[in-house]
C-alpha positions as CSV (number, residue, x, y, z in Angstrom):
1,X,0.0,0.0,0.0
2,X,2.7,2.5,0.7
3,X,4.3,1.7,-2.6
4,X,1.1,2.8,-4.3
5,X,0.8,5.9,-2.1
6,X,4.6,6.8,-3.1
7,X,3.9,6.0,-6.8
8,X,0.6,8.5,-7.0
9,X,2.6,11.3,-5.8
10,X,5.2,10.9,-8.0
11,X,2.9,11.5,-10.9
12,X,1.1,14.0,-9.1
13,X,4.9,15.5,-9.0
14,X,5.5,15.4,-12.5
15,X,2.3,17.2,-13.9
16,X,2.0,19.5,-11.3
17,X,-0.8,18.8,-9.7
18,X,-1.8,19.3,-5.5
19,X,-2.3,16.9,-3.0
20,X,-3.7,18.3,0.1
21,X,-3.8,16.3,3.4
22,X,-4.1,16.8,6.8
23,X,-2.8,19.7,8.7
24,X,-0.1,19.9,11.6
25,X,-0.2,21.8,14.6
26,X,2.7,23.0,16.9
27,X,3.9,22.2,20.2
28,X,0.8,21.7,22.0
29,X,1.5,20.8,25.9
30,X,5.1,21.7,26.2
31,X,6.4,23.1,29.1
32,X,8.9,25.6,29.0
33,X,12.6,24.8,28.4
34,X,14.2,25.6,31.4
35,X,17.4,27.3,29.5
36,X,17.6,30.7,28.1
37,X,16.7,29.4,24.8
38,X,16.2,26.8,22.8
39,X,14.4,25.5,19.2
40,X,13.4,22.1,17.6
41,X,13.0,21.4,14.0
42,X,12.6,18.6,11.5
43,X,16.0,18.6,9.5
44,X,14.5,16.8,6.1
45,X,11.9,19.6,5.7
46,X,13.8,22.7,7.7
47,X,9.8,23.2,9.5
48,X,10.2,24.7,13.4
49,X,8.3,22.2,15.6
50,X,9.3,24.3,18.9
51,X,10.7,27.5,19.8
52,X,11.6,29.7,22.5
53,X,13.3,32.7,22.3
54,X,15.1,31.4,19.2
55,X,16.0,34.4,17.2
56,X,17.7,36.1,19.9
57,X,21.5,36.2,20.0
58,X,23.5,34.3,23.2
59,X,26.9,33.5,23.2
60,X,27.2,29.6,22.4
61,X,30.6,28.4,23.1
62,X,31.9,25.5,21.6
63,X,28.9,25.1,19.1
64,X,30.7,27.3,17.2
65,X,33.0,24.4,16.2
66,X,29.6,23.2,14.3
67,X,31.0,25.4,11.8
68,X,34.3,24.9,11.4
69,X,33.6,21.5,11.1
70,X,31.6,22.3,8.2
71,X,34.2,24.6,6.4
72,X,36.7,22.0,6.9
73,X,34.3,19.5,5.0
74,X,33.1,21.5,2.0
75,X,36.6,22.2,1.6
76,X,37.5,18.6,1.5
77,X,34.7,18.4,-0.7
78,X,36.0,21.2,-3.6
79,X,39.1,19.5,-3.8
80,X,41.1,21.7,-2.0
81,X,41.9,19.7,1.0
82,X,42.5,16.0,1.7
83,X,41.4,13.8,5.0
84,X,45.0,12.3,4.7
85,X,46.6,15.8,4.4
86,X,49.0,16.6,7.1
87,X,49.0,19.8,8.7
88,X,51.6,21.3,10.3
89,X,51.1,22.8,14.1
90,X,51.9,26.1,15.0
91,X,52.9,27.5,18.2
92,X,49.9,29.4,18.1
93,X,47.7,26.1,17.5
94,X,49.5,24.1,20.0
95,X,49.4,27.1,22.7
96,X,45.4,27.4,22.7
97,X,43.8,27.1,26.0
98,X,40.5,25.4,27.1
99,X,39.4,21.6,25.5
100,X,42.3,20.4,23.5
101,X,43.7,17.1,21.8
102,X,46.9,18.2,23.2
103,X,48.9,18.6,20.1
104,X,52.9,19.1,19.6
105,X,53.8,22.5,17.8
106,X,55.9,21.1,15.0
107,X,54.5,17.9,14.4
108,X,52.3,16.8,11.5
109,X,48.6,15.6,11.8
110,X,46.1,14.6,9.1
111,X,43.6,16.4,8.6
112,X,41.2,13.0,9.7
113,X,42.7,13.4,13.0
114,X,42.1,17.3,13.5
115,X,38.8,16.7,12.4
116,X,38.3,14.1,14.9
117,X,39.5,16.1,17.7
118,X,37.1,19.3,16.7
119,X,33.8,16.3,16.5
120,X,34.6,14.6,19.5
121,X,36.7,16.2,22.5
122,X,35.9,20.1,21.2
123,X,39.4,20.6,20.5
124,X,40.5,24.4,20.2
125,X,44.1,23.4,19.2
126,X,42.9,21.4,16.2
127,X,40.1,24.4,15.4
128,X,43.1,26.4,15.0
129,X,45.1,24.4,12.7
130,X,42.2,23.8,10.2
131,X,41.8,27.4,10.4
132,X,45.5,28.6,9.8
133,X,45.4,25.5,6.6
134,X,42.3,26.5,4.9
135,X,42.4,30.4,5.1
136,X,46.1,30.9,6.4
137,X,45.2,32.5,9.2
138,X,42.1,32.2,12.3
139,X,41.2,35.8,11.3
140,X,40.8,35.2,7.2
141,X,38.9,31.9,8.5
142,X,36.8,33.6,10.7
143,X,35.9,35.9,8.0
144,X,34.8,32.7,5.9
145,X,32.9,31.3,8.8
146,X,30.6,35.1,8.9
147,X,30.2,34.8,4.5
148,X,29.0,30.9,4.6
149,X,26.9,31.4,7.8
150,X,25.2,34.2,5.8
151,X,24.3,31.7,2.3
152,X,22.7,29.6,5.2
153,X,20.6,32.2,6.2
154,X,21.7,32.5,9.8
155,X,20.6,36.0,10.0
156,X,21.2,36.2,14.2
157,X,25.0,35.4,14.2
158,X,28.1,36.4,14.2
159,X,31.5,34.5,14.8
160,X,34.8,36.4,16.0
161,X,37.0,33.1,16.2
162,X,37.1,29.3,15.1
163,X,36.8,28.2,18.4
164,X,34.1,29.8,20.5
165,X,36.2,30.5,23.6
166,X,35.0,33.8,24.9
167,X,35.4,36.8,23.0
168,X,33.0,40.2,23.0
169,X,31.2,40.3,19.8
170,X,30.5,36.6,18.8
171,X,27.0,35.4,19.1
172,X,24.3,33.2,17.4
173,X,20.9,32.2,18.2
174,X,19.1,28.5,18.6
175,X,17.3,28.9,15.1
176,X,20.8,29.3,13.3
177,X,23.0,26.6,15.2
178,X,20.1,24.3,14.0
179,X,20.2,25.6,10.5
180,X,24.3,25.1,10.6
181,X,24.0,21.5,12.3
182,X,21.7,20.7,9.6
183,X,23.9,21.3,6.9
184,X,27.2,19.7,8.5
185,X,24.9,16.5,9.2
186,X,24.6,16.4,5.4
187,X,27.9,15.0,5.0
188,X,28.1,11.2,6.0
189,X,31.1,11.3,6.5
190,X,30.4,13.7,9.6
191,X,28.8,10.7,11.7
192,X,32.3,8.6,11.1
193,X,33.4,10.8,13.7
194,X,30.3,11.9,16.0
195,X,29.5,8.4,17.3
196,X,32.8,8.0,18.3
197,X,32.0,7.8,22.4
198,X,36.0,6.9,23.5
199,X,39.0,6.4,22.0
200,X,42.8,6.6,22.3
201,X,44.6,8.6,20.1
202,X,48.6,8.3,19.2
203,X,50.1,11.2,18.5
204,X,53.0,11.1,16.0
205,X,55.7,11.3,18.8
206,X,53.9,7.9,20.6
207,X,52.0,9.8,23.0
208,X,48.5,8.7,23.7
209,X,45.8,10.8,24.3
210,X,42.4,9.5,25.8
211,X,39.3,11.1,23.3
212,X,36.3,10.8,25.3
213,X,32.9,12.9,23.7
214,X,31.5,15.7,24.9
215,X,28.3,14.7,23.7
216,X,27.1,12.0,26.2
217,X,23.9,11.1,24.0
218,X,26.3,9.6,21.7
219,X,26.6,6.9,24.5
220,X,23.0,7.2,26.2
221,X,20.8,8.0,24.1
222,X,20.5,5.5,21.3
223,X,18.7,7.3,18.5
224,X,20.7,10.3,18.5
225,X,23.9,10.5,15.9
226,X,25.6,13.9,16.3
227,X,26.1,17.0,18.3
228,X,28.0,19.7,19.7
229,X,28.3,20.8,23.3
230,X,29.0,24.0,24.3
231,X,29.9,25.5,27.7
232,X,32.0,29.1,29.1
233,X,30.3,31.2,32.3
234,X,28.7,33.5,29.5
235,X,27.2,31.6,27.8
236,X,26.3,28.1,30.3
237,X,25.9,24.8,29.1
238,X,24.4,24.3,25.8
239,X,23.9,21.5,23.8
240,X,23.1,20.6,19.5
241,X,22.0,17.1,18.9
242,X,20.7,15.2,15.9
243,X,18.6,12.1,16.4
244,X,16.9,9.5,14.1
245,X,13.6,7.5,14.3
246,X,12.8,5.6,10.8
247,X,12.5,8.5,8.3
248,X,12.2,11.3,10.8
249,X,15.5,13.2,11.8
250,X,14.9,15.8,14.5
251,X,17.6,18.7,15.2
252,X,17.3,20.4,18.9
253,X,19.3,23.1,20.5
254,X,19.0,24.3,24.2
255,X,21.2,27.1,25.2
256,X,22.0,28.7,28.6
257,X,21.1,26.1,30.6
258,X,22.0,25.9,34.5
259,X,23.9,23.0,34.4
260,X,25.1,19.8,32.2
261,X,22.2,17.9,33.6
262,X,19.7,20.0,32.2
263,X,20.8,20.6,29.0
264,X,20.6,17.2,28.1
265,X,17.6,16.1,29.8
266,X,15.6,19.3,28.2
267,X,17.2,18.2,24.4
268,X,16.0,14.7,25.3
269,X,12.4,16.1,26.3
270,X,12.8,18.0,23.1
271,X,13.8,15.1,21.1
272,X,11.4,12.7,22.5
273,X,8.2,15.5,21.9
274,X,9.0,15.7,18.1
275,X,9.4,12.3,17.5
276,X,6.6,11.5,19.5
277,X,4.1,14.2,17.9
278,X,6.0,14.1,14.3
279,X,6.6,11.8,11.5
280,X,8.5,12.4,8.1
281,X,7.9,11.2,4.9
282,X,10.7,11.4,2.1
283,X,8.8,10.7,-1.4
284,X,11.8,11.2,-3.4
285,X,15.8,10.6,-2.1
286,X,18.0,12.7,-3.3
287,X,19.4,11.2,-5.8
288,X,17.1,9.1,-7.5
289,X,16.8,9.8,-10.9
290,X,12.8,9.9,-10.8
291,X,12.7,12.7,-13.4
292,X,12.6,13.4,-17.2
293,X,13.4,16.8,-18.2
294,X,12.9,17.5,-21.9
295,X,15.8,18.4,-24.3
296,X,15.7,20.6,-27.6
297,X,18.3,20.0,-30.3
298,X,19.8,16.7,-28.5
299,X,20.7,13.5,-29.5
300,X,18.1,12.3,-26.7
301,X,14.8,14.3,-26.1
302,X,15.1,13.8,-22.7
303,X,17.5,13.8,-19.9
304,X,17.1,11.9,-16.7
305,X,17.3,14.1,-13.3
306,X,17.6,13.3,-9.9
307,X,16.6,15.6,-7.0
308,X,19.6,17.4,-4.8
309,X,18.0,16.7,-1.7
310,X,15.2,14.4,-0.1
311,X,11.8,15.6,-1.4
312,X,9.9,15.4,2.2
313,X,6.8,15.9,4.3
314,X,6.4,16.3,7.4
315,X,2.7,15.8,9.2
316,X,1.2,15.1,12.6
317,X,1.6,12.1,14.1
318,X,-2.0,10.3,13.9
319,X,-3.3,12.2,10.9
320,X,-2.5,9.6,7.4
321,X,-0.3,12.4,5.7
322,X,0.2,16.3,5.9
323,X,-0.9,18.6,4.0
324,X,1.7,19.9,1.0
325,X,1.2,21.0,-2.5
326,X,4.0,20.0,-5.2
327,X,4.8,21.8,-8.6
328,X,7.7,20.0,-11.0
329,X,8.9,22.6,-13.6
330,X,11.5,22.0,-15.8
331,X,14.1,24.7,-17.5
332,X,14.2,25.4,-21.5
333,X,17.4,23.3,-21.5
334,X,19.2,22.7,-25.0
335,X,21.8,20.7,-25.8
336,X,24.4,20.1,-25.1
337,X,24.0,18.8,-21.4
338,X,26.5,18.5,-18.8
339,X,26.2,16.2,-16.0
340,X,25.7,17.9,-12.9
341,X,23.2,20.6,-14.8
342,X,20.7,22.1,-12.8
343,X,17.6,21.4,-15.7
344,X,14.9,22.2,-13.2
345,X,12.8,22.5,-10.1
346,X,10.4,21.2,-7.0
347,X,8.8,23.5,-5.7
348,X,7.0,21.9,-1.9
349,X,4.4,24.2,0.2
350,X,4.7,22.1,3.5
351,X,2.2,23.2,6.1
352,X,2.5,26.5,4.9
353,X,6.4,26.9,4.2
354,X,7.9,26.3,0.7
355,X,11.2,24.4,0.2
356,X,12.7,24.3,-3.6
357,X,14.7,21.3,-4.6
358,X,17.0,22.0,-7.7
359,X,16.7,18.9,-10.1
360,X,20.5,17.6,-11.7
361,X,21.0,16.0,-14.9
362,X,22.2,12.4,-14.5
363,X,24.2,12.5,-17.6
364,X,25.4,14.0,-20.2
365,X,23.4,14.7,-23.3
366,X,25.5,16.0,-26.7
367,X,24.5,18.3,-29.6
368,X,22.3,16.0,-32.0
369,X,24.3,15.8,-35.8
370,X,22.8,16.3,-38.7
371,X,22.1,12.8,-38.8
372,X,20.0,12.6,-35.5
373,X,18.1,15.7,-37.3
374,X,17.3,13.3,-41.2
375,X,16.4,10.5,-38.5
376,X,14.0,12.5,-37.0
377,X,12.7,14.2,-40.3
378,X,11.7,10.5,-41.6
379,X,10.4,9.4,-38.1
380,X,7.6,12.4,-38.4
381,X,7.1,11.2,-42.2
382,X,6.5,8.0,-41.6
């Protein structure tokens, strides 16, 4: 039955049409947070299931590192950095203060390992050494960290260092650590480090180094896959965390709590509310090539497309769907095609919020020759 359900809204997808169901309501019969603030969303569909105070700008500590993390990544990603790289330390690097990995100025670590130490012990020395490799410097890096989180649309932040020790000026807000967690949790590679609960580290002069995570839902609290904590006297204990049930993957942030105890028994309350009160559908994965855009002047009339991200809804749990509208349009594309094209669109009114899903061409499609045209001449004749 569920096969059938999937396969009407994929042609209701292609020609456009609406499919209304069901309606979703939010955060009925939830207490108060008790932190300064905090926020709760669904990461497939970006929808807020619960706020409180989460526009407003708070210090966040370490969570900051959600961010470098995520520089590091996409730069891994353009080409322009390797996971088996090694970095050389710096005084500088080697000399920060607060959580550390401990490293040696003058020794060489791979970038795997740095990476590693930022997920999972919060390590400032290792924040500094991505940041003095990708932008030579923690200032020219800090000044990346402000341009991307602006492309996310984290309108409530701004970063003064790659590390989030204190420092007057830096601030962000729950809404736009949770947009910033959601888009480092999109590379799977990410979660090769964040379960990681303890491990022992040699360092390239034999030492060993005892990496225990910050995170403790990593240990004891099954369904949740990632994080970042986040404590200084400013700004109190704070906690991100990612957590999966089936197809639904929930994003919560508390920050300013009162102690470590609270923030993670309020992002467990959190957690547990959304899963309990939401579900997620995904009706396409990204990249499934479920789509035909059309093609003038090709050798093939048609390219196949796949989306760039899950195409998702999100409804209340106990209704049989939510409600959403879908419109597929494709672009006047002509040939000649390159793989990777963006040849159209998905446009998804969720509940009342609209998400766009760029469609990619799958592969390539070349110029058609003058012989595709006479073929096509005597198929029409025929």
């Amino acid at each position: 039955m569920k096969k059938i359900f999937i396969f009407l809204v994929l042609m209701l997808m292609l020609v456009g049409l609406v499919a209304p169901i069901g309606s979703i309501a939010q955060a009925e019969n939830l207490p108060a947070v008790q932190a300064k603030s905090a926020y709760l969303m669904d990461k497939r569909t970006g929808q807020m299931l619960y706020g409180q105070r989460e526009n407003d700008h708070f210090p966040i500590a370490s969570m900051v590192k959600i961010m470098t993390a995520l520089l590091t990544f996409e730069e891994i990603e353009k080409g322009s950095l390797t996971f088996d790289e090694k970095i050389l330390i710096s005084d500088e690097a080697s000399g920060m203060g607060g959580s550390q990995m401990f490293l040696e100025s003058g020794d060489e670590y791979p970038v795997t390992d740095l990476l590693k130490g930022v997920i999972v012990v919060s390590a400032n020395d290792a924040c500094v050494a991505l940041a003095e490799r990708i932008a030579g410097s923690e200032a020219a890096f800090v000044e990346r960290m402000n341009e991307r989180a602006k492309s996310l649309g984290m309108k409530n932040t701004m970063f003064v260092n790659a590390t989030g020790l204190p420092k007057e000026g830096g601030y962000s807000s729950a809404h736009d650590v949770a947009l910033m967690l959601s888009e480092l949790t999109n590379h799977e590679r990410y979660y090769d480090y964040s379960k990681i609960w303890l491990e022992d580290y040699t360092h390239p002069d034999g030492r060993i180094t005892t990496l225990t995570n910050t995170n403790k839902f990593v240990r004891f609290y099954d369904e949740c896959d990632g994080g970042k904590t986040g404590y200084t006297s400013e700004a109190k204990f704070c906690l991100s965390a990612c957590a999966t049930r089936g197809d639904t993957k929930l994003i919560s942030v508390v920050i300013g709590a009162d102690d470590s105890k609270t923030r993670f028994a309020e992002s467990k309350r959190l957690l547990l509310y959304g899963f309990a009160n939401y579900k997620t559908e995904i009706l396409v994965k990204k990249g499934e090539s479920a789509f035909l855009c059309p093609v003038t002047r090709g050798k093939e009339k048609e390219v196949p497309a796949y989306a760039e991200q899950d195409i998702s809804v999100l409804y209340k749990t106990g209704s049989e769907q939510g409600e959403y509208d879908v419109q597929t349009s494709y672009y006047h594309v002509k040939a000649p095609v390159k793989k990777g094209d963006k040849v159209g669109e998905v446009k998804l009114m969720n509940n009342g919020e609209e998400k766009v899903v760029y469609l990619i061409a799958a592969k390539d499609i070349y110029k058609a020759g003058i012989s595709d045209i006479y073929k096509r001449i005597a198929e029409k004749m025929a």
